[in-house]
C-alpha positions as CSV (number, residue, x, y, z in Angstrom):
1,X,163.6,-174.7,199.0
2,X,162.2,-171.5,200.6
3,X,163.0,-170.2,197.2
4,X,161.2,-172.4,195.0
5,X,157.9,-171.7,198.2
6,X,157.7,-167.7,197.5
7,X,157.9,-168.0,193.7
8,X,155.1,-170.6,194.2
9,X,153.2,-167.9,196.3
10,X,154.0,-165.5,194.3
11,X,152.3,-167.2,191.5
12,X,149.1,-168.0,193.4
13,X,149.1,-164.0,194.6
14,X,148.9,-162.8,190.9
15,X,146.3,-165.1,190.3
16,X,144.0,-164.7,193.2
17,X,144.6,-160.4,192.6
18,X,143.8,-161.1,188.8
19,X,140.6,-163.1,189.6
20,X,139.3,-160.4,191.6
21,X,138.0,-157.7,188.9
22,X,136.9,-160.6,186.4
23,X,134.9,-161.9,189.0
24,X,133.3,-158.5,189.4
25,X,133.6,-156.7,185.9
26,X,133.4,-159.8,183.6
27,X,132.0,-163.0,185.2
28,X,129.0,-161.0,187.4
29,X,127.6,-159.3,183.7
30,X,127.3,-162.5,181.9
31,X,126.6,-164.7,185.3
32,X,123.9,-162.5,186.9
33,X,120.5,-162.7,184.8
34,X,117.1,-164.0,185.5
35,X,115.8,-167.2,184.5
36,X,113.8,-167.7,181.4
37,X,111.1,-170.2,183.2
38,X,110.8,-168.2,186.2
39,X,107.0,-167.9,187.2
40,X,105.8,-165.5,190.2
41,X,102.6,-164.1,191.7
42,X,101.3,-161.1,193.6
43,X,98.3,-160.6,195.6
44,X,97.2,-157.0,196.2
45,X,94.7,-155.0,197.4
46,X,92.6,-151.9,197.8
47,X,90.4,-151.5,201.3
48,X,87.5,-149.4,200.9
49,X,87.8,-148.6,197.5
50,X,84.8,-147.2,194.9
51,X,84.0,-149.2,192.2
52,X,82.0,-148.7,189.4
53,X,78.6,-150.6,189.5
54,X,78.0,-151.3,185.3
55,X,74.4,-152.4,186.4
56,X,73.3,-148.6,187.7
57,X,76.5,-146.9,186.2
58,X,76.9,-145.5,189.8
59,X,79.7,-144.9,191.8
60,X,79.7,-147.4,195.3
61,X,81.4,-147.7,198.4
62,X,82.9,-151.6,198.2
63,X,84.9,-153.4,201.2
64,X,87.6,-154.1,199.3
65,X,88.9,-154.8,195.6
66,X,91.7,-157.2,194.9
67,X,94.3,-157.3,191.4
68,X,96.4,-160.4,191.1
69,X,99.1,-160.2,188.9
70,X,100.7,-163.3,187.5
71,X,104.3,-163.3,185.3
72,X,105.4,-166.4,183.6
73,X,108.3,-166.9,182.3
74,X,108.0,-168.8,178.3
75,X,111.4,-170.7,177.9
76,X,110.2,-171.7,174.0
77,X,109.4,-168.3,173.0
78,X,112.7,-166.8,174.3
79,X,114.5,-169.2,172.5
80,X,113.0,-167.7,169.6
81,X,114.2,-164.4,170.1
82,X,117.6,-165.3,171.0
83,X,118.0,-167.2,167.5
84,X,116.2,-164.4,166.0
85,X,118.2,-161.2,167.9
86,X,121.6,-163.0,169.4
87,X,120.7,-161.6,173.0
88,X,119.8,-164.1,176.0
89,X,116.1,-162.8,176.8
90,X,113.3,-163.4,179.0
91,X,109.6,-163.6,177.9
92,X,106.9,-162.6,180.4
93,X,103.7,-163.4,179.8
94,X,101.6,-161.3,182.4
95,X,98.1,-161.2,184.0
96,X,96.4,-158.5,185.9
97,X,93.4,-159.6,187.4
98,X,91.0,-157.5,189.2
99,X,88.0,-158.6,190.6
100,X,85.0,-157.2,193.2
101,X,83.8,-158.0,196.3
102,X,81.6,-160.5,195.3
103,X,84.8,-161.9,193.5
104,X,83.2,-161.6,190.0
105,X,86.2,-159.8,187.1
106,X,86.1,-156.5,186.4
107,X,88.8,-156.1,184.6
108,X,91.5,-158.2,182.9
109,X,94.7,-156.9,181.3
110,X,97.3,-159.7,179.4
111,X,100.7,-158.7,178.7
112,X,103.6,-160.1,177.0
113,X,107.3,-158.3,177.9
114,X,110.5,-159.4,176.7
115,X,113.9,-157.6,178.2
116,X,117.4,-158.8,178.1
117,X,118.2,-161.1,181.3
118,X,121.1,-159.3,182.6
119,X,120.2,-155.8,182.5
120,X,116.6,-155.8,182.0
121,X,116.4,-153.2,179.2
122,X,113.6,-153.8,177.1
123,X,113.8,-156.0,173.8
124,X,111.5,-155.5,170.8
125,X,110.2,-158.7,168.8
126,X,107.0,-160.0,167.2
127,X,104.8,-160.3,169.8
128,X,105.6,-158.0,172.4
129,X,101.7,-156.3,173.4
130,X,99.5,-154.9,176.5
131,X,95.8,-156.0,176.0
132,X,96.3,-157.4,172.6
133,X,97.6,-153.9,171.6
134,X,101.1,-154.2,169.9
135,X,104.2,-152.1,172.1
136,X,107.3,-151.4,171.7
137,X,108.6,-150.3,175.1
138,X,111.2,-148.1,176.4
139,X,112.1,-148.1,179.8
140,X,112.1,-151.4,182.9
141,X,109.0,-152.5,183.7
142,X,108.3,-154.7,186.8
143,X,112.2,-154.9,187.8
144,X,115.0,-152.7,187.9
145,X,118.4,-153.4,186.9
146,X,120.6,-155.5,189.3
147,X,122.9,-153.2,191.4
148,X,120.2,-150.3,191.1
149,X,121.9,-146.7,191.7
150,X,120.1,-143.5,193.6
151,X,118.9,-141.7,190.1
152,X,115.7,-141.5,188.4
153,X,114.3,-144.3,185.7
154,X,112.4,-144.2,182.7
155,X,109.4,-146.7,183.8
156,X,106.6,-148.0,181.2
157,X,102.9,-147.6,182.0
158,X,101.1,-150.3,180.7
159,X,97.7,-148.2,181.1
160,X,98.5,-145.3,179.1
161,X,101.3,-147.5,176.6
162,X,104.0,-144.9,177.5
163,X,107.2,-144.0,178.8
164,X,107.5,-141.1,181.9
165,X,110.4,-140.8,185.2
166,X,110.3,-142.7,187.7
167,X,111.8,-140.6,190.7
168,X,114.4,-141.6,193.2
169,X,112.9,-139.9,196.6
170,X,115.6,-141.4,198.9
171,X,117.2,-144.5,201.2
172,X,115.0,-146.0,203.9
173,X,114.7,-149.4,205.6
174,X,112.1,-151.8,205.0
175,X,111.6,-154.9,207.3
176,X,115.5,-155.2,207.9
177,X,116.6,-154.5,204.3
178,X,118.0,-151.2,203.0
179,X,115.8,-150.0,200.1
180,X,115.5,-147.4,197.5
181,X,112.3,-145.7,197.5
182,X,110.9,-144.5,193.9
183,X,107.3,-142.8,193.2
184,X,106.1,-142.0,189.6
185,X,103.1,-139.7,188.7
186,X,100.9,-140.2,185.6
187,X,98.5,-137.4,185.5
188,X,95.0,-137.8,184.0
189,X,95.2,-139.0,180.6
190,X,93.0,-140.5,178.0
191,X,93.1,-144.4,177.6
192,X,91.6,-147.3,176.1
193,X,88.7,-149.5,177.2
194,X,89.7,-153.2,178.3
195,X,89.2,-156.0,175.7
196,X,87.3,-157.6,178.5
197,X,84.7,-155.9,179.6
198,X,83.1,-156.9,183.3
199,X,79.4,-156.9,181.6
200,X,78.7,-159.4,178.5
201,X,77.5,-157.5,175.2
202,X,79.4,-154.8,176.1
203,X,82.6,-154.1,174.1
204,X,84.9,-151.2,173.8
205,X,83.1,-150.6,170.5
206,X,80.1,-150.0,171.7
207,X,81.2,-148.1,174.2
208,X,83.0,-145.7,172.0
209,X,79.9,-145.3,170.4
210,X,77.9,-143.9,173.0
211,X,81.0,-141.4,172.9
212,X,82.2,-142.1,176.5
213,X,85.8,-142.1,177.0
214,X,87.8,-143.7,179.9
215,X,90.3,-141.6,181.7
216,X,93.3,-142.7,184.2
217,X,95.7,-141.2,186.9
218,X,97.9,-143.1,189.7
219,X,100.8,-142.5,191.4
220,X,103.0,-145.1,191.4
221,X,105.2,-146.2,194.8
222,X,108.2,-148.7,194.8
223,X,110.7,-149.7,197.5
224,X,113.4,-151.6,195.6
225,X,116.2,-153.5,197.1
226,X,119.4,-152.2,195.6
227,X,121.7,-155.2,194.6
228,X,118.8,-157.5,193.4
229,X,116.8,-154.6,191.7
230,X,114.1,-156.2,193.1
231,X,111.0,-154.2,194.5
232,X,109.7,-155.4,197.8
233,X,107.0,-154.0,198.3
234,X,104.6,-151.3,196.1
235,X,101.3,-149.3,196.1
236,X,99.6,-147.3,193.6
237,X,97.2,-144.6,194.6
238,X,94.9,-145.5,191.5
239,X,92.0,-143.5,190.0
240,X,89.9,-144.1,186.8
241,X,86.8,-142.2,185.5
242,X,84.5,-142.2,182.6
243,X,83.5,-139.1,181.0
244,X,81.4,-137.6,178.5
245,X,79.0,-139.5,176.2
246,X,75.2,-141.4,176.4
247,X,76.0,-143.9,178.4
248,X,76.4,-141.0,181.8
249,X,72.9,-140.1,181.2
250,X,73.8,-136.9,181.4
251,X,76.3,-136.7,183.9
252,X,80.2,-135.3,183.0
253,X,81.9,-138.4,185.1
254,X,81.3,-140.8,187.0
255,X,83.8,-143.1,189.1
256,X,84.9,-146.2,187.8
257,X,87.8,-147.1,190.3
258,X,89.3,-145.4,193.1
259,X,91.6,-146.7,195.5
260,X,94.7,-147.0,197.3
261,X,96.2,-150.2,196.4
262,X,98.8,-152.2,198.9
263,X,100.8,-155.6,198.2
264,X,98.9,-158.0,200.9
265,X,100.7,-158.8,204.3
266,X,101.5,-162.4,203.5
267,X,103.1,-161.9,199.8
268,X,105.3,-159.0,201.2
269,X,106.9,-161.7,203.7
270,X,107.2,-164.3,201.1
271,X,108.9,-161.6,198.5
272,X,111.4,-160.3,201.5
273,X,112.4,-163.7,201.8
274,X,113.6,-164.2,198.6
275,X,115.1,-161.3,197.8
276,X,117.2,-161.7,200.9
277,X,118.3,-164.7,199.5
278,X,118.9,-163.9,195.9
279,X,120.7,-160.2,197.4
280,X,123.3,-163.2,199.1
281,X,124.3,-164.5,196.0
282,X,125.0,-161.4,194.0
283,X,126.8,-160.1,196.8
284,X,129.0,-163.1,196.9
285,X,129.9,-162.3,193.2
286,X,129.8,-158.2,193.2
287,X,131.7,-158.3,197.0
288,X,132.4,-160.9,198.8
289,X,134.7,-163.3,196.4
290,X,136.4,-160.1,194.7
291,X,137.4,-159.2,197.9
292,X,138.1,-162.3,199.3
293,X,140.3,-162.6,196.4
294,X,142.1,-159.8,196.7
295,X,142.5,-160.0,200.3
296,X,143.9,-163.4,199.8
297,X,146.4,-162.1,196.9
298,X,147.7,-159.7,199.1
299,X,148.3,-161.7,202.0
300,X,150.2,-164.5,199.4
301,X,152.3,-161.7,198.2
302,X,153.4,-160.7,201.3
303,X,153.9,-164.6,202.5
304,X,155.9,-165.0,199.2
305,X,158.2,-161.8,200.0
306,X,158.9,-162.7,203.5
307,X,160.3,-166.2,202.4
308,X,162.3,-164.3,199.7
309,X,163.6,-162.5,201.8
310,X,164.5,-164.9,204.5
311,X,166.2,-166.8,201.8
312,X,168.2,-164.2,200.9
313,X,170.1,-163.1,204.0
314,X,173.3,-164.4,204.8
315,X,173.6,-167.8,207.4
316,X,175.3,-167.7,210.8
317,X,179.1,-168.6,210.4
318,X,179.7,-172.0,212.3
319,X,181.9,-171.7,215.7
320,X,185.2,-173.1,215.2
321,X,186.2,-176.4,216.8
322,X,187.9,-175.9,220.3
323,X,191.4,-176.9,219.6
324,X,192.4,-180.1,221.9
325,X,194.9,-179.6,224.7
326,X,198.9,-179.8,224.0
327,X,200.6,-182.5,226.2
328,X,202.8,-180.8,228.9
329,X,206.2,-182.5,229.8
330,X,208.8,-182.0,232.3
């Protein structure tokens, strides 16, 4: 019987052991992805930033400037591209919305991104854009990669439509969660005027005509939660300038935004939150079941041999009966 019990263990030990490195090295890659309909927002702002008035094209002193960014996931649309590339994708459609003080737009920039849902590297099909402008990125955008590691990335600028490092600067902690901490510089370059433009009857064309160009830097902050790849929390110290042309009057530049500009207070609580959460259930797939199953295989092994073993060693002899008294006669 005890036999029979540590070949039975035994069995259930090889399994358990197996199960650990496909539940980390096989199950986790084709498990772990992000949703196709997942939809998010973002709230951010810049305090006492300068902003362009188009009305005096001066530079002013505002309280405060706030961008919104949306990202919504199209389920129909990655279907598409799955049945047209064979990879399981996600298609972002994304907003950045900036508006005044007076909460009147001053800018609005569309995008479209489509990456692959498990790693998050970028995907080119028919429609992929930034402002209407067609794209084909290189690099992450918005996410990293789940389990991020301490190395630089290539990270896509949506302003300037290219590619540059994103550089890891180090481990710190950020409201009770150990983060990565990544900045980016993008020094002054030449870019294009916003389809939209904040004043009606004036459009990029007629801008370039009065031969004033738009010019952009920032430098780009990110602390990222490691096993998510999940940012937490960001800032960009963001500049833009027009130069040259008629519409200056004269004058070599002129301010159009300036500004430091900070995820609000209650959108960083609500974003820790969740990544807490979603960092629980990676870790149960990358840690705690493949080592729980391991654990558990070797502690069914070593069940298994201790029956074996106990089954093999010899039994007590049994005492021999007392032999019963011999009459005694006279």
């Amino acid at each position: 019987m005890r036999r029979k019990a540590s070949l039975v263990l035994l069995a259930f030990a090889v399994f358990f052991a197996a199960l650990s490195p496909l539940m980390r090295w096989y199950a986790f890659p084709r498990l772990a992805k992000i949703p196709a309909d997942q939809y998010q927002d973002m709230v951010l702002e810049a305090k006492g930033a300068t902003l362009l008035d188009y009305g005096t094209m001066k530079a002013r002193k505002v309280s405060q400037v706030t961008i919104v960014q949306t990202l919504k996931g199209d389920v129909e649309a990655a279907r598409k591209v799955h049945r047209a590339t064979g990879q399981d994708v996600v298609v972002w459609d994304g907003l950045s919305y900036v508006r005044g003080p007076d909460g009147k737009m001053v800018s609005e920039i569309p995008e479209r991104y489509i990456f692959d849902a498990h790693s998050q590297a970028p995907v080119h099909a028919a429609g992929e854009m930034v402002d209407g402008d067609p794209v084909k990125r290189t690099g992450i955008e918005f996410k990293w990669p789940f389990l991020t590691q301490k190395r630089d990335y290539e990270y896509f600028d949506a302003q300037t439509r290219t590619t540059n490092p994103i550089h890891y600067k180090g481990t710190r902690d950020f409201r009770g969660l150990t983060v990565y901490y990544f900045e980016q510089t993008i020094p002054w370059t030449k870019v294009t005027f916003p389809k939209v433009m904040p004043v009606k009857g004036i459009t990029p064309e007629s801008v370039a005509k009065t031969g004033t160009t738009r010019w952009y830097t920032t430098v780009r902050r990110f602390w990222v939660e490691p096993v998510t790849g999940a940012p937490v929390y960001g800032e960009e110290l963001h500049k833009e300038e027009l130069r040259g042309g008629t519409l200056l009057g004269g004058r070599a530049k002129v301010t159009a935004f300036a500004g430091d500009v900070k995820m609000r207070e209650d959108y960083i609580g609500h974003t820790v939150a969740l990544v807490k959460h979603n960092r629980t259930l990676v870790l149960l797939m990358t840690s705690y079941l493949p080592w729980g199953f391991l654990t558990l295989g070797v502690l069914l092994l070593a069940l298994s041999l201790y029956l074996e073993a106990r089954g093999r060693r010899p039994a007590d002899p049994e005492p021999a009966e007392a032999q019963a008294p011999q009459p005694v006669t006279a």
